[in-house]
MOPAC internal coordinates of N, CA, C and O (Angstrom, degrees):
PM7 1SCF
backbone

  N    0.0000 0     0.00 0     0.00 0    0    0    0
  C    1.4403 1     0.00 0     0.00 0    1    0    0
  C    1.5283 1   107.78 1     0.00 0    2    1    0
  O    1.2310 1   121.39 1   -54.12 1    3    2    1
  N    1.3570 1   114.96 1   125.88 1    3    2    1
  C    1.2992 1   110.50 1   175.73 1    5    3    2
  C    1.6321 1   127.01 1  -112.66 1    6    5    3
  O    1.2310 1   120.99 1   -31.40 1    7    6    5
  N    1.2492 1   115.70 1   148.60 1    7    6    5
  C    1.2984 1   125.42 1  -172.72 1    9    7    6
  C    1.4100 1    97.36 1   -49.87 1   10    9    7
  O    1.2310 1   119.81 1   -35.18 1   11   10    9
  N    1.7324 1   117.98 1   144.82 1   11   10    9
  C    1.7102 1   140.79 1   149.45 1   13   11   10
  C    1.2956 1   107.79 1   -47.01 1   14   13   11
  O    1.2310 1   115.71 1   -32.90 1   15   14   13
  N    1.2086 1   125.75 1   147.10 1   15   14   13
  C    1.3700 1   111.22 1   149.60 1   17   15   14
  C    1.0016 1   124.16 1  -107.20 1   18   17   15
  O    1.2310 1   114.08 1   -35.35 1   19   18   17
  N    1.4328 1   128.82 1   144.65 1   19   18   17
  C    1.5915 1   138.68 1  -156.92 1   21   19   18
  C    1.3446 1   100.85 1   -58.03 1   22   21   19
  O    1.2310 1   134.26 1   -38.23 1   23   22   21
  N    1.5239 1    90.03 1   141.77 1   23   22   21
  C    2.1594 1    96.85 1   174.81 1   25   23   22
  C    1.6772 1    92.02 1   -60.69 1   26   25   23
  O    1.2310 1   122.69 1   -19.95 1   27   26   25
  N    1.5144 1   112.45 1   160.05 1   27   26   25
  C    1.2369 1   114.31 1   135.15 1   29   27   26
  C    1.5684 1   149.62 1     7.83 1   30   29   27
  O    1.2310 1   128.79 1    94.29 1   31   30   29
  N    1.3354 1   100.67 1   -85.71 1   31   30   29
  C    1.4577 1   109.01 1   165.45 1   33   31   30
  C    1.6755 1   129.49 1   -73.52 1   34   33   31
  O    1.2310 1   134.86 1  -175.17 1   35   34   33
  N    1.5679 1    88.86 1     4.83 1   35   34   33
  C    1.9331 1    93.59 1   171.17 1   37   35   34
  C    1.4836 1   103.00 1  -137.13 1   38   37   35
  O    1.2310 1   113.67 1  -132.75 1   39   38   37
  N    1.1726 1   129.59 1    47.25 1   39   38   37
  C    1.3823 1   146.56 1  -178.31 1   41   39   38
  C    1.7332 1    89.30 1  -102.38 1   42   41   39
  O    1.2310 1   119.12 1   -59.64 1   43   42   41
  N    1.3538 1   119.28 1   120.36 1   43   42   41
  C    1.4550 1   105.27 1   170.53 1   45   43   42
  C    1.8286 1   111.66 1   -56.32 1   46   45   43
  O    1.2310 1   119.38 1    21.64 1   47   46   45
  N    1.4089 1   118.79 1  -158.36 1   47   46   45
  C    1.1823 1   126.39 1  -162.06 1   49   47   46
  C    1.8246 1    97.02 1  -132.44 1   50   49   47
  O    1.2310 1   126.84 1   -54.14 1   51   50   49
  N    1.3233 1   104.46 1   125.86 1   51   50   49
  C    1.5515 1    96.40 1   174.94 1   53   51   50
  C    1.4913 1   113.98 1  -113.48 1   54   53   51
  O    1.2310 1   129.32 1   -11.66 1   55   54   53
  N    1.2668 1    99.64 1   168.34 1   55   54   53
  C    1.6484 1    96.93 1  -164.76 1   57   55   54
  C    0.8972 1   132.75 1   -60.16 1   58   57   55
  O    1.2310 1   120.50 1   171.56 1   59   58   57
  N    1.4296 1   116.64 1    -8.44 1   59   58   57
  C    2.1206 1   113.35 1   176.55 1   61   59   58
  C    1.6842 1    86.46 1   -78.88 1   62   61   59
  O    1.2310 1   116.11 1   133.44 1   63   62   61
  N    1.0872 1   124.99 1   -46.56 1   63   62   61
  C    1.7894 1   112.02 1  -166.01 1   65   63   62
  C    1.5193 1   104.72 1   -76.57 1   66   65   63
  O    1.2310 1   106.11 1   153.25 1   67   66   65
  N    1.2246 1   143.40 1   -26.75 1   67   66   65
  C    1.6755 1   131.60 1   156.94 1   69   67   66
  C    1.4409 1   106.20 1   -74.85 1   70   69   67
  O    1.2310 1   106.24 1   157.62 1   71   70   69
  N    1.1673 1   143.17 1   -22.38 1   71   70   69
  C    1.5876 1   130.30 1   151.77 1   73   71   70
  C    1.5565 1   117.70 1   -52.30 1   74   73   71
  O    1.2310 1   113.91 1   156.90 1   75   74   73
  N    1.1512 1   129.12 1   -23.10 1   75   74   73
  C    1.3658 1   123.57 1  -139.74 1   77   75   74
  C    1.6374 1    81.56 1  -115.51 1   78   77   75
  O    1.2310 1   125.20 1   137.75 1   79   78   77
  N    1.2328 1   107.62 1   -42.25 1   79   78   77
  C    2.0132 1   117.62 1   167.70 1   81   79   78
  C    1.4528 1   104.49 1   -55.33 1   82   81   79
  O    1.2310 1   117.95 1   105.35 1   83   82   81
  N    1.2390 1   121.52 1   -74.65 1   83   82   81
  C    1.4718 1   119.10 1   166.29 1   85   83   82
  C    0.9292 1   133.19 1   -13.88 1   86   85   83
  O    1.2310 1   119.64 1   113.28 1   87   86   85
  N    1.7491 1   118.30 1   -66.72 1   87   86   85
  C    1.1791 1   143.25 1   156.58 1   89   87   86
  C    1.8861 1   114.58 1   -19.76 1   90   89   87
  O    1.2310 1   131.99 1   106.25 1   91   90   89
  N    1.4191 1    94.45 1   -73.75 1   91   90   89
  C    1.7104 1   123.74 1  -162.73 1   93   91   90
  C    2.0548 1    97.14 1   -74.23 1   94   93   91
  O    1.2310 1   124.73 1   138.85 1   95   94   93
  N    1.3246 1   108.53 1   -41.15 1   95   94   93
  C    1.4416 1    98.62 1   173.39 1   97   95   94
  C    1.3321 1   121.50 1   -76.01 1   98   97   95
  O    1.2310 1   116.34 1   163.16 1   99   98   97
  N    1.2175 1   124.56 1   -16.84 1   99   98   97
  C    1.5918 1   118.89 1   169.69 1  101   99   98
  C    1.4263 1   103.65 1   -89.68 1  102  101   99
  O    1.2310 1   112.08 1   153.77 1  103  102  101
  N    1.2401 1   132.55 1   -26.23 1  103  102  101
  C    1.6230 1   114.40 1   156.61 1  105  103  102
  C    1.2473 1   118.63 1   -57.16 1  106  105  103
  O    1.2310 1   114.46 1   144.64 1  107  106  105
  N    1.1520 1   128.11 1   -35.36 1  107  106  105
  C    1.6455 1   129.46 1  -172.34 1  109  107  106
  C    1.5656 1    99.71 1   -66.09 1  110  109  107
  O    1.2310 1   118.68 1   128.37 1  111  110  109
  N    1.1968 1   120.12 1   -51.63 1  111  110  109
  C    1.4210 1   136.91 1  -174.22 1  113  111  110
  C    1.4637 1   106.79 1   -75.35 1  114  113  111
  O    1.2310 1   119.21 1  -169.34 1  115  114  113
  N    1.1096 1   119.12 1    10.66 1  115  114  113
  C    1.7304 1   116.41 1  -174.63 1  117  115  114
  C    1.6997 1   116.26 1    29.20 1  118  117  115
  O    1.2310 1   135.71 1  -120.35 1  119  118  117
  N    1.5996 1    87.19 1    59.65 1  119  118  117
  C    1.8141 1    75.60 1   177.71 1  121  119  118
  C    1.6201 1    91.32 1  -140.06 1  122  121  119
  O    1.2310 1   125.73 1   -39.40 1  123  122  121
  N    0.9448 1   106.60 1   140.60 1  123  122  121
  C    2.3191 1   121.43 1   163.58 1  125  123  122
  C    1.4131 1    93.17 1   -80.49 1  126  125  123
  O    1.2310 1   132.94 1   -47.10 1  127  126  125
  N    1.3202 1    92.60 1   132.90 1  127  126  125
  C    1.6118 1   104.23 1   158.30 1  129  127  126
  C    1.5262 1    87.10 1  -123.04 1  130  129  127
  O    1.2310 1   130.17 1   -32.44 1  131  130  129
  N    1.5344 1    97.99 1   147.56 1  131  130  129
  C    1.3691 1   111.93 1  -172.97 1  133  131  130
  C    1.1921 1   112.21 1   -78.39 1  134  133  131
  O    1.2310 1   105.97 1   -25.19 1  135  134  133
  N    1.9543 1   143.64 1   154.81 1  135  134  133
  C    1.1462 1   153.96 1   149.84 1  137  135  134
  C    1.7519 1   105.88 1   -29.47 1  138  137  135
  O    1.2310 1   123.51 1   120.17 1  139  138  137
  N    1.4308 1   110.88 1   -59.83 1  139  138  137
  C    1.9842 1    85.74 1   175.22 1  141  139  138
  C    1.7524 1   130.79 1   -73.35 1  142  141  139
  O    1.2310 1   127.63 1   179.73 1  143  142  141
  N    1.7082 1   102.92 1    -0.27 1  143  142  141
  C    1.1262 1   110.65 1   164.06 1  145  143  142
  C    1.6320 1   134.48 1   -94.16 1  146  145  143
  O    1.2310 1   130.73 1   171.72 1  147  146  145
  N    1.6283 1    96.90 1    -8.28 1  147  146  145
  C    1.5909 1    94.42 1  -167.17 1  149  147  146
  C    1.6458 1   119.30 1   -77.74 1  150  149  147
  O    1.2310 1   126.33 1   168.53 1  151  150  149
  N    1.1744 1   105.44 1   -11.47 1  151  150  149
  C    2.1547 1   120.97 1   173.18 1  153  151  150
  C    1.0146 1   104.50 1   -61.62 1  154  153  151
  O    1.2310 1   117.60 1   126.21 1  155  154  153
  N    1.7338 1   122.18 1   -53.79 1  155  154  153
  C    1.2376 1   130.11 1   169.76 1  157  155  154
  C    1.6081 1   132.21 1   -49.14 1  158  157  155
  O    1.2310 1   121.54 1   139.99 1  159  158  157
  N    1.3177 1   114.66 1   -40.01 1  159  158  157
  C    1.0911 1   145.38 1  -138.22 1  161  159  158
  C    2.1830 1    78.06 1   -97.12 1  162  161  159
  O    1.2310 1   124.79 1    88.31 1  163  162  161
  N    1.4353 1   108.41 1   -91.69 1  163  162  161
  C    1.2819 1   113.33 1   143.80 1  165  163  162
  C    1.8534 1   127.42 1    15.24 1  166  165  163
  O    1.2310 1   127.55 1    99.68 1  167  166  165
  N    1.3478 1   103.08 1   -80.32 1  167  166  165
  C    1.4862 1   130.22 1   172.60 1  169  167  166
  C    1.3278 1    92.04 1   -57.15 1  170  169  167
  O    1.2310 1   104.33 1    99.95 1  171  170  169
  N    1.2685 1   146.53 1   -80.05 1  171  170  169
  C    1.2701 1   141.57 1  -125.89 1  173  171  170
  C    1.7958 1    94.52 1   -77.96 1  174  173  171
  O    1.2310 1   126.22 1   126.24 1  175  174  173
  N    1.6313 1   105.65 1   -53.76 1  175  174  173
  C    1.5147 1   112.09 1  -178.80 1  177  175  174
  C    1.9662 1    97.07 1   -58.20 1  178  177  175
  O    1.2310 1   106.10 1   137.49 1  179  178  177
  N    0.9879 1   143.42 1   -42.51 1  179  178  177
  C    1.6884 1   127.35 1   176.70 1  181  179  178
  C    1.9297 1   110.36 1   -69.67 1  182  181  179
  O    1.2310 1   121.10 1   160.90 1  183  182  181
  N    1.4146 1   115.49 1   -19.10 1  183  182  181
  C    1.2473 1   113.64 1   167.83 1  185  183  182
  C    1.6275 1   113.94 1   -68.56 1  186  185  183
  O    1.2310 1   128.16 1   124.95 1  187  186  185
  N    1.5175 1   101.88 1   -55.05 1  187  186  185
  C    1.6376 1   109.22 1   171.80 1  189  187  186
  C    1.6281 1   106.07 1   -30.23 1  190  189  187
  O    1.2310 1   128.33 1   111.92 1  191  190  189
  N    1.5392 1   101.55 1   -68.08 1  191  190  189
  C    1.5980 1   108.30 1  -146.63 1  193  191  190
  C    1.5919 1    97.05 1   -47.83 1  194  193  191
  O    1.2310 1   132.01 1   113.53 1  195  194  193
  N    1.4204 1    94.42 1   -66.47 1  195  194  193
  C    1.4471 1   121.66 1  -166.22 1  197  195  194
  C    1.5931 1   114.78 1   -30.70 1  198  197  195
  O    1.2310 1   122.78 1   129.37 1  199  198  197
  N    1.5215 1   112.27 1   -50.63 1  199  198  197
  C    1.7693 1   133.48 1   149.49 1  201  199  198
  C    1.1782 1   144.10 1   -25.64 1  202  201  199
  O    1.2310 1   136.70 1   135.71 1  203  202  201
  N    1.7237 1    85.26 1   -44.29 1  203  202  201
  C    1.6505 1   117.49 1   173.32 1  205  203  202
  C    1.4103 1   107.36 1   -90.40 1  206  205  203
  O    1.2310 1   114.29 1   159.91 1  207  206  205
  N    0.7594 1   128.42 1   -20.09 1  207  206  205
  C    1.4714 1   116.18 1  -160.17 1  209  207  206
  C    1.8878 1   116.49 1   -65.66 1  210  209  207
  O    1.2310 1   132.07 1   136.52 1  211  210  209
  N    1.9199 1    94.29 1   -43.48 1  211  210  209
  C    1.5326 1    79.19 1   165.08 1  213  211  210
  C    1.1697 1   140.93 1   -71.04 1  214  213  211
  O    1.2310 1   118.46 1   137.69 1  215  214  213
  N    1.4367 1   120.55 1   -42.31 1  215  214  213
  C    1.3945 1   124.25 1   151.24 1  217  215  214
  C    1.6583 1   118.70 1   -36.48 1  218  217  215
  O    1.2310 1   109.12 1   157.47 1  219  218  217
  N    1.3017 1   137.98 1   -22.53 1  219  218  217
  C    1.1307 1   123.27 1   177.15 1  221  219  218
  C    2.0632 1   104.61 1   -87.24 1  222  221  219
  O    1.2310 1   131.64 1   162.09 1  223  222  221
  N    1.8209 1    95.13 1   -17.91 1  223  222  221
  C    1.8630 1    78.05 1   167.08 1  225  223  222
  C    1.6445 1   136.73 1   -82.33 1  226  225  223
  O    1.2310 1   131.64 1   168.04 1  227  226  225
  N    1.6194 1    95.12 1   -11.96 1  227  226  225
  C    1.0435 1    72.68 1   166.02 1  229  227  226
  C    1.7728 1   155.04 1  -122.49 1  230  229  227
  O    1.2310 1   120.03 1    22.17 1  231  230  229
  N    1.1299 1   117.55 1  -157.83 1  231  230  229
  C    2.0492 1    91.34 1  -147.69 1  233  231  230
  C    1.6404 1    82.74 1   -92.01 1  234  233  231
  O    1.2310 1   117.23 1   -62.28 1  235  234  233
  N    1.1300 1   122.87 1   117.72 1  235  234  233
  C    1.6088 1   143.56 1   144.11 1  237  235  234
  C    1.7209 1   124.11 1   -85.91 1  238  237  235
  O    1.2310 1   121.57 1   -73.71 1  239  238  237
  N    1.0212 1   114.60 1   106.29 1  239  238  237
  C    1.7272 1   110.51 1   156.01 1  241  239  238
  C    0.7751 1   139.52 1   -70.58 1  242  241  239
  O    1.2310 1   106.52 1    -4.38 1  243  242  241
  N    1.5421 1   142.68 1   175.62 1  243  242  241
  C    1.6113 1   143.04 1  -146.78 1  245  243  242
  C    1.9440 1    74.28 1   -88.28 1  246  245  243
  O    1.2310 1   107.80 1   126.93 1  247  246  245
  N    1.1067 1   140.37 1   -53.07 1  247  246  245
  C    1.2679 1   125.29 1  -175.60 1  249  247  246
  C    1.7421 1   145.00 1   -84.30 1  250  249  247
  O    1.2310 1   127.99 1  -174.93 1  251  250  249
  N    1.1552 1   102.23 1     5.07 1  251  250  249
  C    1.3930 1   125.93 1   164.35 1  253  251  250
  C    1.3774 1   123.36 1   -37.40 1  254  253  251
  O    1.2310 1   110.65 1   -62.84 1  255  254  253
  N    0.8298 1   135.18 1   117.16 1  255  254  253
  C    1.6618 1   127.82 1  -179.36 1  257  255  254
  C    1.4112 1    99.45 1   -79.78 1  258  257  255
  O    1.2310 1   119.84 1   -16.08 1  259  258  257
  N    1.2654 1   117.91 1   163.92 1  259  258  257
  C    1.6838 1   142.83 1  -176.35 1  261  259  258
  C    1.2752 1    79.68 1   -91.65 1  262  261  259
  O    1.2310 1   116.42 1    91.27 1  263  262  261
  N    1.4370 1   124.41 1   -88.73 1  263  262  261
  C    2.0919 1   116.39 1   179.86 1  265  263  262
  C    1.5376 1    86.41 1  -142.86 1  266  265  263
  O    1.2310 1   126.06 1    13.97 1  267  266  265
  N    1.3692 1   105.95 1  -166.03 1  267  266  265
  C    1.1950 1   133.86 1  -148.27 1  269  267  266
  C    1.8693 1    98.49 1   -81.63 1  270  269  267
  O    1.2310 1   111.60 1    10.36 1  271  270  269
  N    1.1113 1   133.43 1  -169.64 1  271  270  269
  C    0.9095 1   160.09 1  -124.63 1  273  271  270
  C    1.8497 1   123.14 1  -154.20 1  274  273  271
  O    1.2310 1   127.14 1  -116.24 1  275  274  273
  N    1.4104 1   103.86 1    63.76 1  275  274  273
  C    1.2971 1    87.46 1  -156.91 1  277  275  274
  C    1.2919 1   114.24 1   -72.88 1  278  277  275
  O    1.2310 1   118.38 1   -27.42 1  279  278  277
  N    1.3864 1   120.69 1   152.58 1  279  278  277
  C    1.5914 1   127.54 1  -178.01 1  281  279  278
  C    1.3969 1   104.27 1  -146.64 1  282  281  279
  O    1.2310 1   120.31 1   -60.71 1  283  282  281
  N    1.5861 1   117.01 1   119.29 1  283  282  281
  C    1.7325 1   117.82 1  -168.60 1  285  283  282
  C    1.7022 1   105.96 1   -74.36 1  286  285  283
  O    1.2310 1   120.10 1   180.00 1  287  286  285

């Protein structure tokens, strides 16, 4: 039996396409990130995604609490 392959929009992200984001968002932002920073820079945005990803499955509403409410 073989694995589905992920639609589209749940295909993780590989590193020429978070380089190329990297790239294009520090132009938007008018900022250089330097050549010994951009691996890093790179790495950190595929740690994000990768982090995020479960939290983005699951189903939250506009009223959901983050957690509870502490009160001593």
């Amino acid at each position: 039996m073989g694995m589905k392959p992920l639609p589209e929009e749940k295909r993780p992200f590989d590193r020429d396409e978070i380089a190329a984001y990297a790239d294009a968002a520090a132009r938007l932002c008018g900022i250089a990130v330097p050549a010994t920073s951009r691996d890093g820079v790179i790495a950190n945005l595929q740690t994000i995604l990768n982090n995020s990803a479960a939290l983005m499955e699951l189903d939250l509403g506009w009223t959901d609490e983050a957690a509870p409410v502490f009160q001593p």
